[in-house]
C-alpha positions as CSV (number, residue, x, y, z in Angstrom):
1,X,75.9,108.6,134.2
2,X,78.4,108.4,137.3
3,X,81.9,108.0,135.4
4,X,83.3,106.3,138.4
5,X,81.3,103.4,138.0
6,X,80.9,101.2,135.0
7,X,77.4,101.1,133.4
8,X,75.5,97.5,133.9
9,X,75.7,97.1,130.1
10,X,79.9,96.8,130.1
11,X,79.8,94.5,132.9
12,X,79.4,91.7,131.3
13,X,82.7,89.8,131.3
14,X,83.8,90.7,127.9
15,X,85.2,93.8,128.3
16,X,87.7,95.1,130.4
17,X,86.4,98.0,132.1
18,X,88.4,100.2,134.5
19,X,88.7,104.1,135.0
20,X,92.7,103.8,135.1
21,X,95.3,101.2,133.5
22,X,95.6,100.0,136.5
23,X,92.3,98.1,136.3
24,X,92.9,96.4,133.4
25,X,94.2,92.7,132.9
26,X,98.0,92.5,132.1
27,X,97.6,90.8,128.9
28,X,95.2,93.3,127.0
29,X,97.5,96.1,128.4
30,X,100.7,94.2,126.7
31,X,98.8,93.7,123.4
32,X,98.7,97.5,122.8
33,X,102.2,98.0,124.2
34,X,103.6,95.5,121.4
35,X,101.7,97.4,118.3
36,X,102.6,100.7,119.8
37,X,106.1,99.7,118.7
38,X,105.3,97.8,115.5
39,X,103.8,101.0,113.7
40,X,105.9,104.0,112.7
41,X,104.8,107.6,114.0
42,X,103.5,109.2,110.9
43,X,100.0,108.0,110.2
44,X,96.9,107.1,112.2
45,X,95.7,104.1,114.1
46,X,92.1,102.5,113.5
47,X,91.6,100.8,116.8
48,X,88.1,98.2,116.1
49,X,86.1,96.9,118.8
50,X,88.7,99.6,120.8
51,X,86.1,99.0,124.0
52,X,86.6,101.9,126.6
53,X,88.9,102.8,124.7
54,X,92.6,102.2,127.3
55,X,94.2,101.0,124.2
56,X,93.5,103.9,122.1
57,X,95.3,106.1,125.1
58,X,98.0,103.4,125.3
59,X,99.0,104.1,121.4
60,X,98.3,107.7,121.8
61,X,100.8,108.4,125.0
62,X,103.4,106.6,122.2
63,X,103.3,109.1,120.2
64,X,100.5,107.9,117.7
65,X,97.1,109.2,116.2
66,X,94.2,107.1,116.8
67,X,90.6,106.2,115.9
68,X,88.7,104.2,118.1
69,X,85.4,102.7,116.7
70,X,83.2,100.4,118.8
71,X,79.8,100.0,118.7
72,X,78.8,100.3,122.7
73,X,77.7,104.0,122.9
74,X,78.1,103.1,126.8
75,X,81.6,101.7,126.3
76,X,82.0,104.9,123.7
77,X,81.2,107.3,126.6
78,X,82.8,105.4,129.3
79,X,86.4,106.3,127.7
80,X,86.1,109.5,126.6
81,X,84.8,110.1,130.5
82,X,88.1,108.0,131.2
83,X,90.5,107.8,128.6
84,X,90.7,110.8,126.8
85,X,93.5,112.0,124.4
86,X,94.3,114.6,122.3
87,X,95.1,112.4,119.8
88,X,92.1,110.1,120.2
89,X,88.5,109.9,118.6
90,X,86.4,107.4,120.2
91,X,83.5,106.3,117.8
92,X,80.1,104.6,118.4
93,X,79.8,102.3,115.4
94,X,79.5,99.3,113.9
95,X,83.3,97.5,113.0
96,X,82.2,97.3,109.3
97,X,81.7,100.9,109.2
98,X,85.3,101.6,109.0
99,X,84.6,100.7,105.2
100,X,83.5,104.3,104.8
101,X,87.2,105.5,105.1
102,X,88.9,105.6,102.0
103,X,91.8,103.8,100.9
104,X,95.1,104.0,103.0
105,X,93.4,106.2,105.5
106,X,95.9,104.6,108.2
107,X,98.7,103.3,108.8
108,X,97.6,100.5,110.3
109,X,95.1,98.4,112.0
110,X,94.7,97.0,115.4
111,X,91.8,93.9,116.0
112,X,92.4,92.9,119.1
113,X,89.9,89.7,120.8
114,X,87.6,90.6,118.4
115,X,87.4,88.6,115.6
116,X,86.3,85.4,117.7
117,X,82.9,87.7,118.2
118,X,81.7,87.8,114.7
119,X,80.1,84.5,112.5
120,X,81.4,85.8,109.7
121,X,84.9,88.3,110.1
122,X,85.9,88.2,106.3
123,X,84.2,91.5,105.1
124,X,85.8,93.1,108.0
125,X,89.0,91.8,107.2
126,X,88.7,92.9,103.8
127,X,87.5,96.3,104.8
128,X,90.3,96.6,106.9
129,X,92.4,95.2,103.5
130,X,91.4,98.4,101.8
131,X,92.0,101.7,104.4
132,X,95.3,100.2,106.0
133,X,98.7,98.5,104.8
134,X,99.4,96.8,108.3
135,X,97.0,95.2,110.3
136,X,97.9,93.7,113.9
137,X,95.8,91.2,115.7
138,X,94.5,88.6,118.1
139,X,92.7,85.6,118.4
140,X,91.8,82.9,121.3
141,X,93.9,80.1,120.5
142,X,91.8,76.9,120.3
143,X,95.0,74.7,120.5
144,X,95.7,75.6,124.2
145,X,91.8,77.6,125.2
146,X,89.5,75.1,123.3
147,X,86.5,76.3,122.5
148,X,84.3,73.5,123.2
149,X,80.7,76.0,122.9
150,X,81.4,76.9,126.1
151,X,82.1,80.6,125.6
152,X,79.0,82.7,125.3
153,X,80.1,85.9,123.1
154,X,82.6,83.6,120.8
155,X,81.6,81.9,117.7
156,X,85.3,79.8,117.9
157,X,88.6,80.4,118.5
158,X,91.3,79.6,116.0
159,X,94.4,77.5,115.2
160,X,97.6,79.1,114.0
161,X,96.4,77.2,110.8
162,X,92.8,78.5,110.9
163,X,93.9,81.8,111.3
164,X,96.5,82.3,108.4
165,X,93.5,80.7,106.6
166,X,91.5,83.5,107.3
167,X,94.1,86.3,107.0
168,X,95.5,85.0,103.5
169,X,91.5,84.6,102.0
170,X,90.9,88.5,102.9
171,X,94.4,89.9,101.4
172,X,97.1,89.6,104.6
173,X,100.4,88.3,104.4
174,X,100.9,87.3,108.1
175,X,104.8,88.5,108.7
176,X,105.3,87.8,112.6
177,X,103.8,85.4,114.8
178,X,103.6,86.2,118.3
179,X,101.5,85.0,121.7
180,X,100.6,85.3,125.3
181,X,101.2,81.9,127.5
182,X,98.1,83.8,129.9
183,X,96.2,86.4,131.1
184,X,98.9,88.0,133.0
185,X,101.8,87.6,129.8
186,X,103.5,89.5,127.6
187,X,103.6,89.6,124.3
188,X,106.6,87.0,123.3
189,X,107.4,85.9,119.4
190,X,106.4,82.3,118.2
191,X,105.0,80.9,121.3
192,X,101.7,78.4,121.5
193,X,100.0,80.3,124.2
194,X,96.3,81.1,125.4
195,X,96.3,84.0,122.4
196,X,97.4,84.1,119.2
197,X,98.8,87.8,118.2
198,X,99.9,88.3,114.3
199,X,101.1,91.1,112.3
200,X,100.1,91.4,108.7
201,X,100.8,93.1,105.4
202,X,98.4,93.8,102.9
203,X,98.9,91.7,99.6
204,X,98.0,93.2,96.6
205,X,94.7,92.5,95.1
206,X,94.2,88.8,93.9
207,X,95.1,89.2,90.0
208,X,92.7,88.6,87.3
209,X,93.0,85.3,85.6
210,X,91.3,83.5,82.8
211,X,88.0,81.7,83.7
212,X,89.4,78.3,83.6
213,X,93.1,79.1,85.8
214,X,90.2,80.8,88.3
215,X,88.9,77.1,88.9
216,X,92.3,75.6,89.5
217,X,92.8,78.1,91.8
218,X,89.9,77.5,94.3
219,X,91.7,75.9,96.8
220,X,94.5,78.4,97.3
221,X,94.9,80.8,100.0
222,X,95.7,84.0,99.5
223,X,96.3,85.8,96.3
224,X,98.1,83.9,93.5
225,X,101.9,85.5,93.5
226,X,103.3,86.5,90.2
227,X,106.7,85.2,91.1
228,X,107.5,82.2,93.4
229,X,110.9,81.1,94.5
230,X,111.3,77.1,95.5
231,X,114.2,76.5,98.1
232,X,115.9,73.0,98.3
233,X,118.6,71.9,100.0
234,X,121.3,71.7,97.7
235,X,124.1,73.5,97.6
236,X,123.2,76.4,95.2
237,X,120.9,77.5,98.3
238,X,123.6,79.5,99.4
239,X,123.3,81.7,96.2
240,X,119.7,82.2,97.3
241,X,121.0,82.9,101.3
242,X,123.5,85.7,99.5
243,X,121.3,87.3,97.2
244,X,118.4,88.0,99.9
245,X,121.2,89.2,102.3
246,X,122.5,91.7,99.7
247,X,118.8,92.8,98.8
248,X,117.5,93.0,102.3
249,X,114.8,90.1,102.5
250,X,113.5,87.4,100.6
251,X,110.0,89.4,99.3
252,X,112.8,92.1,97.8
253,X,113.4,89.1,95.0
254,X,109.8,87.5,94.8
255,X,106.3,87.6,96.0
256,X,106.5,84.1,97.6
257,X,109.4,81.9,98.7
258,X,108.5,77.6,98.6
259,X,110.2,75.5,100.9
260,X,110.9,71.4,100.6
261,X,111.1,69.7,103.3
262,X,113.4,70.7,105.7
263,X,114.7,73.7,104.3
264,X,111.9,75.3,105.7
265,X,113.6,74.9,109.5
266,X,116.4,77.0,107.8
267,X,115.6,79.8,106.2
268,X,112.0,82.2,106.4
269,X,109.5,79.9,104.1
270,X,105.7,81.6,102.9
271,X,104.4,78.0,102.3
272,X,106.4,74.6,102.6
273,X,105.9,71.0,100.8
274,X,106.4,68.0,103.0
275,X,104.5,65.0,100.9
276,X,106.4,62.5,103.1
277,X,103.1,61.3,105.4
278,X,104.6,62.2,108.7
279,X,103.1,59.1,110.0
280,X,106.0,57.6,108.3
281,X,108.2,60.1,109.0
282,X,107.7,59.5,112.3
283,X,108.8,56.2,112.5
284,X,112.0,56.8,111.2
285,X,112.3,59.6,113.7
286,X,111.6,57.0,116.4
287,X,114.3,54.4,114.9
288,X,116.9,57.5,114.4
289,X,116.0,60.4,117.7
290,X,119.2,61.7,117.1
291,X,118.3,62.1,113.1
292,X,117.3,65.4,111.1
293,X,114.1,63.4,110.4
294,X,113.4,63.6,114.2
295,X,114.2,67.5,114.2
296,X,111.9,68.1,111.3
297,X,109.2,66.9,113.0
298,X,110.0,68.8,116.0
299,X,109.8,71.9,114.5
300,X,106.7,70.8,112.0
301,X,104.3,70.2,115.1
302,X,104.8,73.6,115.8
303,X,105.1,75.4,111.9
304,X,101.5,77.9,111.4
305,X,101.4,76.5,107.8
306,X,100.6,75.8,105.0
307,X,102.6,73.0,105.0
308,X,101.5,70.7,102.2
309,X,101.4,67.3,102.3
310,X,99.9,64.1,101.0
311,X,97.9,63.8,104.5
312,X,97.2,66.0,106.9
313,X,97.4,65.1,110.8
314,X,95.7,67.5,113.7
315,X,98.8,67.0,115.4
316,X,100.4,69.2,113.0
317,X,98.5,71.6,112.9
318,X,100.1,73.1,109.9
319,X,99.3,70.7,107.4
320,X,97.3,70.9,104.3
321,X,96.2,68.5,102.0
322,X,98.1,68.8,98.6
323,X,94.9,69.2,96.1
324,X,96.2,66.3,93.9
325,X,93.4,65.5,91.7
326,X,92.9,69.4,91.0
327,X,96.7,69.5,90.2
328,X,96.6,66.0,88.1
329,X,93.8,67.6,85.8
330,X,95.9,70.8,85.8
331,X,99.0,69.4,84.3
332,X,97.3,66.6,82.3
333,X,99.5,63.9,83.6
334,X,100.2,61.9,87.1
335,X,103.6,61.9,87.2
336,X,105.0,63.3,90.6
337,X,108.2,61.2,92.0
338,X,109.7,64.4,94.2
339,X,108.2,66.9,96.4
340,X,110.5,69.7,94.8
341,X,107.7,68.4,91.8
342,X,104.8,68.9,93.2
343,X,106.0,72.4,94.6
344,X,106.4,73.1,90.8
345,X,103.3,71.8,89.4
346,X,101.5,73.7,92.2
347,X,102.8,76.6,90.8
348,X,102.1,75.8,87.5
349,X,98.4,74.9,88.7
350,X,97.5,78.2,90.3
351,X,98.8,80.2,87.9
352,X,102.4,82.2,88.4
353,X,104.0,84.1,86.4
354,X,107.8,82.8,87.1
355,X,109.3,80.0,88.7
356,X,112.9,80.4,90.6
357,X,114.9,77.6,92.1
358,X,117.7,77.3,94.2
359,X,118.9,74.2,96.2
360,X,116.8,71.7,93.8
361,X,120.2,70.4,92.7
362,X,119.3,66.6,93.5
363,X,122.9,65.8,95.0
364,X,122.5,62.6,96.6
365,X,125.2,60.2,96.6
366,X,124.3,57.9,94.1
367,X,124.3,61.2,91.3
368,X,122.9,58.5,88.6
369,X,119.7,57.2,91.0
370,X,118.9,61.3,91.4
371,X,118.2,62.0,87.5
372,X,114.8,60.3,88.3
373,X,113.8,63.2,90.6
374,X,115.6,66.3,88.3
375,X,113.7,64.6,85.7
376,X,110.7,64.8,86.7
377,X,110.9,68.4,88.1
378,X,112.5,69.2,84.4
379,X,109.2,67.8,82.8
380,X,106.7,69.9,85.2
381,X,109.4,73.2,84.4
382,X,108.7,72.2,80.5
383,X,104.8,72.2,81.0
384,X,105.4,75.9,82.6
385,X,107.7,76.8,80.1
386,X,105.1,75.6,77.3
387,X,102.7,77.9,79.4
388,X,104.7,80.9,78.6
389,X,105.7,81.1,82.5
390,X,109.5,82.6,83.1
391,X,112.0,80.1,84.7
392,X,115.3,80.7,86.6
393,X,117.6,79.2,88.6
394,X,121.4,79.6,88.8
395,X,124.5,78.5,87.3
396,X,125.9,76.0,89.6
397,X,122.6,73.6,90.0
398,X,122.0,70.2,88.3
399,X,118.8,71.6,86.9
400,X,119.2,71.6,83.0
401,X,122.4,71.0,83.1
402,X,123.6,74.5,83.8
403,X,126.8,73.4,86.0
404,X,127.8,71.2,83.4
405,X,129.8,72.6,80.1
406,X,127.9,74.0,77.0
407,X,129.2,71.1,75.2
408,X,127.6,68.5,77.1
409,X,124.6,70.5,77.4
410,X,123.7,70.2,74.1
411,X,124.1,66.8,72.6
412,X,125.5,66.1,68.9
413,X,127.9,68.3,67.9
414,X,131.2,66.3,68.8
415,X,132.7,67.7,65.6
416,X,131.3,71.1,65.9
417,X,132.3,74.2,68.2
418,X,129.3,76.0,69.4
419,X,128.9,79.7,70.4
420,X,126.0,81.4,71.0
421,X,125.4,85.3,70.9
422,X,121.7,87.3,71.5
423,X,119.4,86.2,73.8
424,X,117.0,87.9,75.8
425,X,114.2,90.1,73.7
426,X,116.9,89.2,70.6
427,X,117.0,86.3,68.8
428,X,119.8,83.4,69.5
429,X,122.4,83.4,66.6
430,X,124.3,80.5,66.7
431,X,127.2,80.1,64.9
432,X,129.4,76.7,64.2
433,X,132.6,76.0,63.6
434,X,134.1,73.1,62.6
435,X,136.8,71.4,65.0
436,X,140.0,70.4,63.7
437,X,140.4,67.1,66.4
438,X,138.3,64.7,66.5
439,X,137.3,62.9,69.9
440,X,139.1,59.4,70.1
441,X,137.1,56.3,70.3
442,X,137.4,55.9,74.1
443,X,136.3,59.3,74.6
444,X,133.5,58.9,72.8
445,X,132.4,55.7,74.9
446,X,132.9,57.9,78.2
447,X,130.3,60.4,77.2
448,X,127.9,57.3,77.4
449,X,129.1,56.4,80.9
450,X,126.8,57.9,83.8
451,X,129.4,56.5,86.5
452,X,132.5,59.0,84.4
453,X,130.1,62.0,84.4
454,X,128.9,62.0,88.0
455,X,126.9,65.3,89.0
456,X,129.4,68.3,89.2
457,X,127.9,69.4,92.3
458,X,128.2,65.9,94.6
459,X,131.6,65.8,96.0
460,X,134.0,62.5,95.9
């Protein structure tokens, strides 16, 4: 073979082939550059579909170890002709033969333009699942470089939707979105450009359930978290802001953390619940531009999902299609008059372990009118509750009362002092005592009176 001159077989507009980094587009170039610095120093690279293999010597000359595997014996031999490092094994094989490693053989993964090539990528994926904790990659992105059957060696290309999709069915957490506006771009965060570029943790293995939660759980994503945290935003969000500053991140406190709404534009959300059809959103927005409404949209055109909602619209391409009926049948009952409930009954539905809330404090102005939306959260916590799954949330939310005083918590005992001791694995003791002073007659009649006892947490 002359090693100056690529072999007819690589030529075939697929590949980048050049004897020198020089020759090779800008944006595959960059791709490599940005995973260089996402993967510490200490453990191998598995580079699939790695191609003549520049990559491979771009993560080596950074410092890192690397296995290149791709299944061109002519694109095999054109790189170790060309890109040889002594850190580098190039590979002629296929990609699913990486599945002969054994577990956390590296420290990560780079799939670079590749999965677009294969009808099926799954097992790969979930190859890759089991020899690496990390995985970086790249897909065409059919929201800006449609498809459209026009590309020879491409199956499809993917939305940002599509793509968690597929990540979140093999075991990966996606944890940064990136892109590349073109061929000649850099790697930039949370841009809709020609490529899609993610990085992704591996997820633990999807837990085993009983035959009939497995059915409920069908249509979700991913493995089913053991603990999920719901964001709203009330005010006892900034407990939930706090406590993941102190720990270091929000997956330090849970697996997943459930936005409503807008909250989602705020603070880092794994999946968000927007049942409010945006259709109708959307003409608020256009009465109010000015309006948070309007800015939730903004951002929600643009969110990589899953964003659930009663309807989904291709113009957000986030959106997913709350699985009511499978939910209704779940639960036993339609009774959903707040997205904050559906977020729980979701939870409920696939499966969790424990429920957290913060910022579901219902703190609207008219305190009286919100007790039909804590209420119905409150019923679909008491389904969990009945289905041995842990709730929390914290002391200064509506939620069961726990801003308000133990003696309006627990209705009755006007003539009685209450104190509680045990808890936890013990046993509750309570112990009574009888009070001396007796309520008067117009202090009785105020405990009856919603507009005396407005929620603690709405200010005046």
């Amino acid at each position: 073979m002359n090693i100056h001159t690529a072999p007819v077989e690589l030529a075939n507009g697929e590949r980048q082939v050049a004897s020198t980094l020089e020759g090779i587009r800008r944006d595959h170039v960059a791709r490599y550059e940005f995973a260089a610095k996402q993967v510490s120093k200490r453990g191998s690279i598995v580079d699939l579909a790695c191609g003549v293999g520049y990559g491979c010597a771009i993560l080596a000359d950074a410092g890192h170890s690397v296995v290149g595997i791709d299944r061109s014996q002519a694109a095999i031999d054109y790189g170790k002709a060309h890109f040889r490092r002594g850190k580098v094994a190039l590979l002629a094989a296929d990609v699913m033969d990486v599945a002969g490693y054994t577990d956390n053989a590296f420290a990560a993964a780079v799939c670079f333009e590749t999965i677009e090539h294969l009808a099926d990528p799954l097992p790969m994926l979930k190859a890759l699942h089991a020899v690496a904790p990390k995985l970086i990659a790249s897909v065409p992105n059919e929201a800006v470089f449609p498809h459209r059957g026009r590309i020879l060696h491409h199956h499809r290309h993917y939305t940002r939707a599509e793509f968690a999709e597929l990540l979140e069915s093999a075991g990966w957490r996606i944890t940064g979105w990136f892109g590349q506006a073109g061929p000649e771009s850099e790697v930039e965060p949370d841009i809709e450009g020609r490529t899609i570029v993610v990085t992704a943790a591996r997820e633990g293995k999807r837990k085993s359930i009983a035959p009939k939660a497995a059915a409920a759980t069908a249509e979700h994503a991913g493995p089913v978290p053991d603990h999920v945290l719901i964001l709203g935003l009330g005010p006892s969000l900034e407990g939930y802001v706090d406590m993941a500053k102190r720990l270091g991140g929000r997956h330090a406190f849970c697996d997943e953390v459930w936005g409503i709404n807008a909250v989602a534009g705020v603070v880092q959300c794994d999946r968000v619940f927007h049942m409010d059809d945006v259709r109708i959103q959307e003409i608020r927005a256009a009465a109010r531009p000015e309006s948070n409404i309007a800015r939730m949209l903004d951002w929600m055109r643009r969110h990589p999902g899953p964003i659930y909602t009663s309807r989904p619209h291709p113009d957000y391409p986030g959106t997913v299609a709350f699985p009511l009926e499978a939910v209704i049948n779940s639960c036993g009952i339609a009774y959903f008059n707040s997205t904050a409930a559906y977020a729980v009954a979701y939870a409920v539905h696939i499966g969790v372990k424990q429920i957290s809330l913060f910022g579901c404090d219902f703190t609207y102005a008219k305190a009286h009118d919100a007790e039909k939306g804590r209420g119905c959260v409150e019923f679909h916590l008491g389904i969990a509750k009945a289905r041995a799954i842990e709730i929390g949330f914290p002391s200064n939310t509506s939620l069961m009362d726990a801003a308000a005083p133990i003696e309006e918590r627990i209705y009755g005992y006007d003539t009685l002092t209450l104190s509680f001791d045990g808890g936890g694995d013990e046993p509750i003791k309570v112990t009574m005592t009888p009070r001396e002073a007796l309520p008067t007659a117009d202090e009785i009649e105020a405990r009856y009176d919603h507009a005396k006892h407005p929620n603690p947490l709405v200010k005046s």
